[in-house]
N, C-alpha and C positions, 0 to 999 in steps of 0.2 A: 481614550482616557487621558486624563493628566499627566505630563510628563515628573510630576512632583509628587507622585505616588510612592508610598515605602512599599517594599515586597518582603515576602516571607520565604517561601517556598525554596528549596533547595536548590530546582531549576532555576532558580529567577536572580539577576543581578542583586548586589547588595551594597549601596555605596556608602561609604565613608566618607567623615568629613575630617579635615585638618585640621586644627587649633593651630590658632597661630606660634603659641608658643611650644608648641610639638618641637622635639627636639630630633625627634630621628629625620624628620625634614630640613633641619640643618645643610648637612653634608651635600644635598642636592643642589640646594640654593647656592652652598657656598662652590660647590662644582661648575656651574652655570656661572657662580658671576668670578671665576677663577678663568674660567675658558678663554670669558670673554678678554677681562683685562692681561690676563697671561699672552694671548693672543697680540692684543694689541700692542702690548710692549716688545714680545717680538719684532712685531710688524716695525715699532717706530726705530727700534734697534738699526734694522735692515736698513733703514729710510737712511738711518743720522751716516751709517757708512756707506752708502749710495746712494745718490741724489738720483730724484724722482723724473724721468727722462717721458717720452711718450708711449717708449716701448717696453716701461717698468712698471707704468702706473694702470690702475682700469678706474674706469666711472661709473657708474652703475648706468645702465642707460634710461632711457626717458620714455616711462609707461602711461600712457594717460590713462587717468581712473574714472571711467565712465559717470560711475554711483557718483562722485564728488561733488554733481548738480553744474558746475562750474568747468568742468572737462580738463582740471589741475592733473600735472604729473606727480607720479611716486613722492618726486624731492620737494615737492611743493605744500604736499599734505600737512597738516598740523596736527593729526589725530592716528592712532597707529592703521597699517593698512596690508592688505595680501593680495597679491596679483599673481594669476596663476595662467600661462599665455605658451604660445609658440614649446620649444619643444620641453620645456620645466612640463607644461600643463599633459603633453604628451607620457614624457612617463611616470607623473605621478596620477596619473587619470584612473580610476576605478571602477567599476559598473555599477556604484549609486554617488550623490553627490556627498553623502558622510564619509565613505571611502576613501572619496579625489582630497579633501579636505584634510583628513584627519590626522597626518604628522606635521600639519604645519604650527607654527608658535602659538600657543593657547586654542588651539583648536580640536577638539575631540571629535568623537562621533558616537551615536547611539547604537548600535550596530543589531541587526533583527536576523542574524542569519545572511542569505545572499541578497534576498529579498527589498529590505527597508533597511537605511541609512542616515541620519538626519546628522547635518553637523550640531556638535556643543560645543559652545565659546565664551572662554573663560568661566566654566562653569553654569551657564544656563543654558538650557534649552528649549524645546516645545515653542510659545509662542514670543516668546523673548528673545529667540534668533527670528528676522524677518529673510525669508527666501524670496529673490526677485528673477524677474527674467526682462532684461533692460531694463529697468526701473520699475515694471511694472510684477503687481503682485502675484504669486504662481497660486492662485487656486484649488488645492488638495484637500486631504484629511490627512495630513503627515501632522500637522501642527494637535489631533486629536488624540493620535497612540503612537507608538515608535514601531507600531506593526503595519504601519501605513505607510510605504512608500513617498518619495516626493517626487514630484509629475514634472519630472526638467535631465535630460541628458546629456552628461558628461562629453558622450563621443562627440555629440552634435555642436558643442559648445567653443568659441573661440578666445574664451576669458573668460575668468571667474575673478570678483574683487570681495574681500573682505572687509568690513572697513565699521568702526567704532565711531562716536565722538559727533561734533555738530553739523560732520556730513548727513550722517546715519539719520541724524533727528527727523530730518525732509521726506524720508519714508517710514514715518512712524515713530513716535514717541514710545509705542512697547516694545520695541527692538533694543532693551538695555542688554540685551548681551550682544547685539550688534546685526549687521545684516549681508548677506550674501546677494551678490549680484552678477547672475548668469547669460554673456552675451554670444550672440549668436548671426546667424547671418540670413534667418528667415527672411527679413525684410530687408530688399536690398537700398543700400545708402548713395549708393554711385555705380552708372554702366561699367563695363569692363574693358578698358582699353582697346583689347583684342576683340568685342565683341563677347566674347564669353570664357569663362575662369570657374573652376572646381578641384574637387581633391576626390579621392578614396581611398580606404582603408581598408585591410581585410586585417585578425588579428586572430591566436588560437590560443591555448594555453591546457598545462595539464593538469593541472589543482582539480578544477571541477570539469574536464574534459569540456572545456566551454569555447565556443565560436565566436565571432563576431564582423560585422559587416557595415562598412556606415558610407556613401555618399553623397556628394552637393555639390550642385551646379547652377551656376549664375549665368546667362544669357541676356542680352539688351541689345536695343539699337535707337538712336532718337534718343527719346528722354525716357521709354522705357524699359525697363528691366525686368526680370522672372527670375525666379527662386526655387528651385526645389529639391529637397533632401529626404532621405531615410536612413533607416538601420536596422539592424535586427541581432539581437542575442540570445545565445543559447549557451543553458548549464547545467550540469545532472550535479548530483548531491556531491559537495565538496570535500577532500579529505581535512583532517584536521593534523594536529603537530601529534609526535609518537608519545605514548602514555597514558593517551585514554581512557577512560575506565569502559565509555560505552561503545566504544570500536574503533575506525579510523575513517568514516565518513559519518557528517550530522545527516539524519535522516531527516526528509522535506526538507531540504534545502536549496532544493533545484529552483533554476529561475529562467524566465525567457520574458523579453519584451522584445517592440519594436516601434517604431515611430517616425514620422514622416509630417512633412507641412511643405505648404506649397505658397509662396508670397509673392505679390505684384505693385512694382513701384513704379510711382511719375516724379522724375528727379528734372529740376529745372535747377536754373542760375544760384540763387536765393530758398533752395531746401529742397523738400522732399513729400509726398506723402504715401502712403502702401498698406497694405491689406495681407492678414495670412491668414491660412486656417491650418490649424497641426492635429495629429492624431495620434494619438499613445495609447499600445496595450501593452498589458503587461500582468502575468501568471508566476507567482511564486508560493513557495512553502510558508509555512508559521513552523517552526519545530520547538518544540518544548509545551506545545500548546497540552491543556491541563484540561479533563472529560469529569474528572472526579469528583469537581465541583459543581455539577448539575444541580438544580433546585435547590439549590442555598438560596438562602433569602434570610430579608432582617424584621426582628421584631425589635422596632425602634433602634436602640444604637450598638444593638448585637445581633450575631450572626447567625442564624440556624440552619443546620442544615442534617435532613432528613426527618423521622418523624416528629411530631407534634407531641410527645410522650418525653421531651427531654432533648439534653443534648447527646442521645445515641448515636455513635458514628460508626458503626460496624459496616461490615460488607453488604448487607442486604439496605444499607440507605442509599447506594447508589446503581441501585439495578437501573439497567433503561431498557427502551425496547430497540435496540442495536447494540452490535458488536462493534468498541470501538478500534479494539485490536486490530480487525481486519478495515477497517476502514483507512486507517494509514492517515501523514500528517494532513490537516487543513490546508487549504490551499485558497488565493485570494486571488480572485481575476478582476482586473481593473482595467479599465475607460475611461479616456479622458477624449476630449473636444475641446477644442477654445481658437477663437476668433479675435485676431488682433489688431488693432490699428495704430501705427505711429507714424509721426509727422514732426517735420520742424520746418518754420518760416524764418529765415535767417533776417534781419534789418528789415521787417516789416514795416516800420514808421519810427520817424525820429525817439528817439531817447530809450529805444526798445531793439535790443542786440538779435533777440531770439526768441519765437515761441514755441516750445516742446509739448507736443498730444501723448500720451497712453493712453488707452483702453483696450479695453478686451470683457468678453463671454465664455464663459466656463460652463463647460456640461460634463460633470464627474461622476461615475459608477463605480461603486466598486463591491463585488458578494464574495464573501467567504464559503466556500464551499464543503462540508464534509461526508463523506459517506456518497460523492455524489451526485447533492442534494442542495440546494440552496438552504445555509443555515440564518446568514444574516447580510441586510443590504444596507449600503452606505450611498447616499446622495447629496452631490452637493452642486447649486444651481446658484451662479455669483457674475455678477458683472462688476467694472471695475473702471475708474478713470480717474486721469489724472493731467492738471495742465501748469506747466512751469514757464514764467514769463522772467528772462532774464533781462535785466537791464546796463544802459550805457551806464560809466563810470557817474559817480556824484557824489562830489568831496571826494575823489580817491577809490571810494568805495565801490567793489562790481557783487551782482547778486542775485538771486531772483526770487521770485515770490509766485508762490504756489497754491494749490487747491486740493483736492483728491476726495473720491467720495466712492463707494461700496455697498454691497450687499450680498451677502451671504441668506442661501436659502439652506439647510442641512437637515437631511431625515433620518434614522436608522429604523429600520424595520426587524423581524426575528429573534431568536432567541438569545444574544448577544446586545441587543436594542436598550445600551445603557446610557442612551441621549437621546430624550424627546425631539421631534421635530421642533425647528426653530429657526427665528429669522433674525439677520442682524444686518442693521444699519449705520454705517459709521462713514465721518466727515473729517475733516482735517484742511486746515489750512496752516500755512509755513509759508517762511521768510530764511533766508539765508543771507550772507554779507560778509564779506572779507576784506581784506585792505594790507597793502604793504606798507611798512615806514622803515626804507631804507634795510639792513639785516634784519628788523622785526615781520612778522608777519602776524596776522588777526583775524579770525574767525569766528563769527558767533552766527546763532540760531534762535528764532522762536517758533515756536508751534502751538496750536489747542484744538485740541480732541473732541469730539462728542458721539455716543453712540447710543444706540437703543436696541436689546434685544427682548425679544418676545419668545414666550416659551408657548407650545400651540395647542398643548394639548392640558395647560395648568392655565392657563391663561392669563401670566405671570409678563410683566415687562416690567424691564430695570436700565435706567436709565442714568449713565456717566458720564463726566465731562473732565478735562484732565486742560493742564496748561504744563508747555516745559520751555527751557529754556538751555542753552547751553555756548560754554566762551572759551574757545582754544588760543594760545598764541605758539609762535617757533621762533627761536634765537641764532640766526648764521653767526653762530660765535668766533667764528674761525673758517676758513674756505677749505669746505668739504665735509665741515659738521653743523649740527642741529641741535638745539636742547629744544622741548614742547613741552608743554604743558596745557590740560586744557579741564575743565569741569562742567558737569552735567547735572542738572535737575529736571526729572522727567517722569510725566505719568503713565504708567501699562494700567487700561482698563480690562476689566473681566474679561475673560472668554465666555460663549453659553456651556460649553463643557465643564467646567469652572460654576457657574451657576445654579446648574438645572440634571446635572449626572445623576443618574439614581439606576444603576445596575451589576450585572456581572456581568467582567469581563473575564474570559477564561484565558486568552492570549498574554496576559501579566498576571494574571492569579490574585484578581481585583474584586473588589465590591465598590462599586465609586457611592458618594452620598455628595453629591454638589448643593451648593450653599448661596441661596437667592439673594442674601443680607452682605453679601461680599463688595468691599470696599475698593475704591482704585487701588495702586500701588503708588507710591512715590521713592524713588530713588536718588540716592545721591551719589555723583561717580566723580574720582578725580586721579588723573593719569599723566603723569610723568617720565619723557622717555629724553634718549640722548640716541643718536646715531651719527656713524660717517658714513658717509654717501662716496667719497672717492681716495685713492691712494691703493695701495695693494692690500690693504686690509680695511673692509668695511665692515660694521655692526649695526644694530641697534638693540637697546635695551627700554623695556619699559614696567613700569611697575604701578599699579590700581589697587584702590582701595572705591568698592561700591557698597552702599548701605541702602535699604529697601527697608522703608516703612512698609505695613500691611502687606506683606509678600507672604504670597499664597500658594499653599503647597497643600499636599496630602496628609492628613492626620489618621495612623493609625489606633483608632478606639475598639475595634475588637481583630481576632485573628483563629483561624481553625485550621489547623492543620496543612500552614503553608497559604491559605487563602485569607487578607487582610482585609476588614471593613476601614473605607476610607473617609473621613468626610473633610472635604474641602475648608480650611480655616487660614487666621491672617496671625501675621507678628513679625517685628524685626529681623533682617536675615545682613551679615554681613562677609560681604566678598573681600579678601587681600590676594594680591599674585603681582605673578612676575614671569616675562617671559623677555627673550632674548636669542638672539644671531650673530653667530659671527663669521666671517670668509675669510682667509689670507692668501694670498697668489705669491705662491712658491715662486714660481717661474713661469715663461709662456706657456707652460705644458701643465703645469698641476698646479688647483689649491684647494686649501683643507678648510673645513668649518665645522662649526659646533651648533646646536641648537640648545633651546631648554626650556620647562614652564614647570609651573606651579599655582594654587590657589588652593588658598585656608576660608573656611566657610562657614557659619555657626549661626543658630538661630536664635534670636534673644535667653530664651529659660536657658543656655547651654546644649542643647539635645542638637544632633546631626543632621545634617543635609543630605537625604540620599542619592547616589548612583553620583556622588561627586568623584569627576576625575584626576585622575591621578598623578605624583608630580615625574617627569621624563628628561632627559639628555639624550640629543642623539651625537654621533660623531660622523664627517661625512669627505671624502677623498674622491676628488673628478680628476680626470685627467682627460688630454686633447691631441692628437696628433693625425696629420695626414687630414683623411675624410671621417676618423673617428674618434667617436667620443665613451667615455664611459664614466661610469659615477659608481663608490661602492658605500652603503649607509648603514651605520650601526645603532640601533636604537634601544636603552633601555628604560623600561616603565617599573616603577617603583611598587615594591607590596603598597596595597591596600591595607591596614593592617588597623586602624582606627574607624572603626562600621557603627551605623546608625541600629536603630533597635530592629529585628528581625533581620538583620544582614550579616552574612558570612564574609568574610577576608577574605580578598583577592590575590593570590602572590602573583609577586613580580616576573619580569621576563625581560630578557633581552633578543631583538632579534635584528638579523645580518641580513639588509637585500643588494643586489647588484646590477646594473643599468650597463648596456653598451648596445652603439649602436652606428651604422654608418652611412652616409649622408653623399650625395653624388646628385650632378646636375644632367638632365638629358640635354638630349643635340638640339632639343629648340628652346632649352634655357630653363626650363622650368624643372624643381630639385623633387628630390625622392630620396627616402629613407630606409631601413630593415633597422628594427630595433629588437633587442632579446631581451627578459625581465624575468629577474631570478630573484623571488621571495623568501621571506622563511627560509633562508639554505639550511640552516641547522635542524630544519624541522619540529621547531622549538614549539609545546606545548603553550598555548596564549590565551587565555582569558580574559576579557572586555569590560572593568568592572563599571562602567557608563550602560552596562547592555542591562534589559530585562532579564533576559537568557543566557546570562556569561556563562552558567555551566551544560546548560542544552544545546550551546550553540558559541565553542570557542573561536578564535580565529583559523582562518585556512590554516594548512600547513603548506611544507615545502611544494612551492608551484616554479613554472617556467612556461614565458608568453612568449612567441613572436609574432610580428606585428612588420606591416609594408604601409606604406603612406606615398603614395603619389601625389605629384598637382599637376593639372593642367591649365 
């Protein structure tokens, strides 16, 4: 279903939106940007009475950001950015990618139980956040419900980049809330010195008495190389924080996947080309899932459900022929396949720096199962390619220009089958360009869209074409800071779920009615940040305002008891926020930082935006010494307290995690870790108000992981 659905039902998330001029959001805002310049003034205090030496000062160091098309560092970016790598990625790493994500600067997560996890950033989600695996696009049904899983592993992964703005454009102009990019070392880039190089992990924990196993090994000789990794996790139903009302573990909330791919590269002078093939299962709960709305159905733009004699809703309108009591939670078994190819020819022919291949073949299953019994099947059959030709400088200017083209096949079958089969078509061409002048820096983008999707069984096709455009610049206004600013206008064409939905979904306590007459979206986004990048106290602060003509969301027109009739409609929706970091380096041994965000969201008539995330501070103290390290993080999220129609208040929470870990080299040079991760210490009750299910399914409570990391 639509990520943009309002829910009703008690189980089911209830979001809120902010006005901007909400006053009880105040105090956070002004908390956040108190941190920051409180912080800084310290810091510059410090500075004005000791001069900045090599062994007072830190630099942030130099992360190249893949997604950027152009392979620019952190400090080079003009548009905001998250890089999550080496041992940061280690313990903030989760067992879905909304998980590893979700306390970072504007970035939320949709949370489904232990199961599914979809990040949300700055406020949108579903097909608005684009999920990449190296550039290229991850293939799933996550972007259909937030009960879907996304088909990409954290353990397996060697960097995640976030990143906004007219990087972002080059994979898609419907990625206005921005795109994730998941890299990995399936395909190998370069032999290995020594002939061969890998790591393994084993990790335990006892929140959901869950295991975990993940290795990779590279092997080469000559020009080529072999690749192969797995993993496997396992987790019985999770405890939750004390207070309760329905016990201290969510029921169905057990999870196990595993996954494994095997790559083969021919690496010469001038590039590279390689082959994988990866394979992901993976078996989790739905908890909060809702039986009671069996044979509902619409007579036109209301909801009936049971007999034809009226709107009777007694007990005998939902008899079935099964007991659901005993059949216990839904359970979703999922299959994925996919076949990938990348390549790059470095200086293939004058005036041409580099040419960069994606593709890939996608073969996704996935059946929800009750009682059993096969209730409903999901299929999605998609290839995917993409070719970036970057070129020598001209005028100053370096950049490249791209292509990319898709197809999506998607079925659902069963009693759940609230999206006809259908096929989608869609093409894209893009241009990127940057150029330095001296401490200015410049960025811009174009792109145009076109796509066609066919509905198969209405025999409906609707066809979209979109143009965007977008133009960043950065100010070295001083050595060691940045001012940016950059603006975006960009088209998100329909999805067919968006289109052509016409069912019930029990998993959100839905009735979708998708809408064929649905318009592009256009968007207009403009963000302005400051950061320092070196001294002992580093920040960045950034703050957006995006406004979305025809944005498409879920309109509730009818509701029965907790189950909403949706139909998919258009109208002005506008985004403001603000998010921000700050470090300060006490000394060689400790520094403290602050984190924070916010976003006020509103749709033209005034009415709310639901399952909007909420505004957060976190406060954070590392420290270093010897061969260890530890981190302790304070985080509080804000009541919810301003709810869209059919949504409950969320209250707020703060909760305490703690990191340590130590760090040692063996006798033939190569390092190894034990790490301990203590969540939730206070065992503080937590509710997700981003989630379908914030009250069927709150956050863990009090856990503790240990974890070994070898390399070889």
């Amino acid at each position: 279903m639509g990520f943009h659905a309002q829910q009703a039902q008690p189980l089911v998330a209830r979001t809120a939106i902010l006005k901007p001029q909400a006053r009880d959001l105040r105090p956070v805002a002004a908390a956040v940007i108190g941190l920051l310049l409180g912080s800084a003034a310290l810091a510059q205090n410090a500075e004005g009475s000791t001069p900045a030496t090599a062994t007072n000062t830190t630099t942030l160091p130099e992360v190249t950001v893949s997604a950027s098309g152009t392979n620019r560092t952190v400090d080079d970016m003009t548009t905001p950015v998250t890089v999550l790598q080496g041992d940061e990625l280690v313990q903030k790493r989760g067992a879905s990618l909304g998980e590893t994500l979700a306390n970072e600067p504007g970035i939320q997560a949709t949370h489904f139980g232990a199961g599914a996890s979809r990040p949300v950033i700055r406020g949108m989600d579903g097909a608005r956040v684009k999920v990449l695996n190296d550039g290229a696009v991850i293939q799933d049904a996550s972007t259909i419900s937030p009960d879907h899983a996304v088909v990409s592993e954290p353990m397996l992964a060697t960097q995640i980049e976030v990143l906004r703005g007219p990087s972002a454009l080059i994979y898609g102009a419907g990625a206005i809330g921005g795109v994730v990019n998941v890299l990995d070392n399936k395909i190998p880039t370069k032999v290995p010195e020594k002939g061969y190089e890998g790591q393994v992990e084993v990790r335990a924990g006892t929140g959901a008495n869950d295991a975990a196993t993940a290795l990779s090994l590279t092997a080469g000789s000559g020009p080529f190389a072999l690749h192969v990794e797995g993993m496997a996790r396992n987790a019985d139903d999770y405890r939750v924080g004390s207070g309760w009302g329905l016990g201290n573990k969510v029921d169905g909330s057990r999870a196990r996947n595993a996954g494994g791919s095997i790559g083969l590269s021919w690496i010469g002078d001038s590039g590279y080309v390689g082959l994988a093939y990866t394979r992901t299962q993976a078996r989790y709960g739905l908890p909060g899932h809702n039986h009671s709305f069996e044979g509902c159905h619409t007579h036109g733009l209301h909801l009936h459900c049971g007999g034809h004699d009226g709107h009777d809703h007694g007990d005998d309108d939902h008899d079935h022929d099964h007991d659901h009591e005993e059949e216990g939670v839904p359970v979703v078994d999922m299959h994925s396949e996919r076949y990938d190819l990348r390549s790059e020819w470095r200086q293939p022919f004058a005036g041409v720096s580099a040419i960069r291949v994606r593709g890939g073949v996608t073969r996704y299953h996935h059946d929800e199962i009750e009682g059993g019994e096969i209730s409903t099947s999901f299929k999605n059959r998609a290839h995917d390619m993409r070719v970036d030709v970057l070129h020598e400088p001209i005028a100053g200017w370096t950049g490249l220009v791209g292509f990319e083209a898709a197809q999506r096949r998607f079925s659902a079958t069963g009693e759940e089958a609230y999206v006809q089969p259908t096929r989608t078509q869609s093409q894209g061409v893009y241009l990127l360009e940057e150029r330095r002048f001296g401490d200015f820096g410049v960025e811009a983008a174009l792109r145009h869209d076109w796509q066609s999707v066919y509905a198969n069984d209405d025999g409906l096709v609707r066809k979209h074409k979109g143009n965007s455009v977008s133009l960043g610049g950065s100010w070295r206004f001083m050595p060691g800071y940045r001012l940016s600013a950059h603006v975006t206008s960009a088209s998100r064409l329909p999805t067919a779920e968006e289109l052509y939905a016409r069912g019930l979904h029990m998993a959100t306590s839905t009735y979708e009615l998708g809408n064929p007459d649905l318009r592009k979206e256009r968007s207009g986004n403009i963000d302005i940040g400051i950061a320092r990048t070196a001294g002992d106290t580093t920040y960045s602060v950034n703050v957006y305002r995006n406004r979305v003509n025809n944005y498409i969301y879920g309109r509730t027109v009818d509701e029965h008891e907790g189950l909403q009739l949706l139909q998919y409609a258009q109208q002005t929706a506008t985004f403001t926020g603000l998010e921000g970091q700050i470090q300060h380096r006490i000394n060689a041994n400790w520094t403290v930082g602050a984190t924070g965000d916010l976003v006020h969201a509103k749709l033209e008539d005034g009415s709310k935006i639901p399952r909007l995330a909420p505004a957060r501070v976190g406060l954070r103290v590392a420290g270093k010494w010897a061969n260890w390290r530890s981190e302790a993080q304070w985080q509080l999220v804000k009541r919810q307290n301003k709810v869209a129609d059919y949504e409950t208040e969320t209250p707020g929470y703060g909760m305490l995690n703690w990191r340590v870990s130590y760090h040692q080299t063996s006798s033939d040079g190569t390092p190894w870790q034990i790490y301990l991760k203590l969540d939730n210490l206070t065992n503080k009750l937590a509710y997700v108000h981003t989630s379908f299910i914030k009250n069927a399914a709150p956050l863990q409570g009090r856990a503790i992981s240990l974890g070994f990391i070898k390399q070889f």
